[in-house]
N, C-alpha and C positions, 0 to 999 in steps of 0.2 A: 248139380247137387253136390254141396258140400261134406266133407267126413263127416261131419257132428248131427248135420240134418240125414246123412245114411243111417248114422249110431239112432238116431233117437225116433226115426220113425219104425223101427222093429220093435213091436211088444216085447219082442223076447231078450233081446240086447238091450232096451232099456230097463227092465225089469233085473238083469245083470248092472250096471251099470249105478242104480237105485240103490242096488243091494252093497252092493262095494263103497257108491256112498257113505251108507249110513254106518257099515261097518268100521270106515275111517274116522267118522265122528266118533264113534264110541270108544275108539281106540286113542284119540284124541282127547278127548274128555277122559278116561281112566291113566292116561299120561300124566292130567293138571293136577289128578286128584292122590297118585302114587308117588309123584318125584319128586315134589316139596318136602314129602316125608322121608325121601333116601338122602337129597342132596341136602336139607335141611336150609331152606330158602331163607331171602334176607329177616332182618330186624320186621315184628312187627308193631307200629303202635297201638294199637287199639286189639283187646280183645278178640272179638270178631272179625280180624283178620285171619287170623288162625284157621277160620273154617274150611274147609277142603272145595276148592273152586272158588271161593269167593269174590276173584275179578271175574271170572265168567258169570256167575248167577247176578253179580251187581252190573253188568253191562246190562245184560238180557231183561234185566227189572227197568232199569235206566229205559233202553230203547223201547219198550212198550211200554212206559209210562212217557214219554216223548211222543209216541202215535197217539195215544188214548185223549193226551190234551190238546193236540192237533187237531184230531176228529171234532174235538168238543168244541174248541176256537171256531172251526170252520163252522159248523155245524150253528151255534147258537150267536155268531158274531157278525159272518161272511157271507154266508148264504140270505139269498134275498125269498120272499114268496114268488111261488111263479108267475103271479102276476102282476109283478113288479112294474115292468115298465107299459103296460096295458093301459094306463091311467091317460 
């Protein structure tokens, strides 16, 4: 058994582990949205660039509207009925 599989089968270290996580995300995320405003980041063109995180919330919009037409492609294109080849 490996360190990661020791770490992550204790409820209690990974509930540590989870927590430290999310912690870092948050920390990370209130970095994107305070340092543009200290260091005062490049040229913007557009308006809406301005907004505080704006490459992170347009990636996150981007990638789930990338699965969402995914699903739908497959879904209404790809997928056959199940009894397809029964014939």
């Amino acid at each position: 058994m490996n360190f990661l599989q020791k770490q992550l089968e204790d409820p209690v270290r990974f509930a540590r582990i989870k927590r430290w996580f999310y912690a870092g995300l948050s920390v990370v995320a209130l970095a994107e949205i305070v340092l543009p405003r200290i260091f005062h980041g490049g040229e913007s063109h557009f308006s809406f660039e301005d907004f505080p995180a704006w490459g992170s919330l347009y990636g996150f919009v981007s990638c789930v509207a990338i699965i969402v037409v995914s699903k739908l492609i497959g879904k209404l294109w790809l997928m056959r009925r199940e009894d397809y080849y029964d014939r």
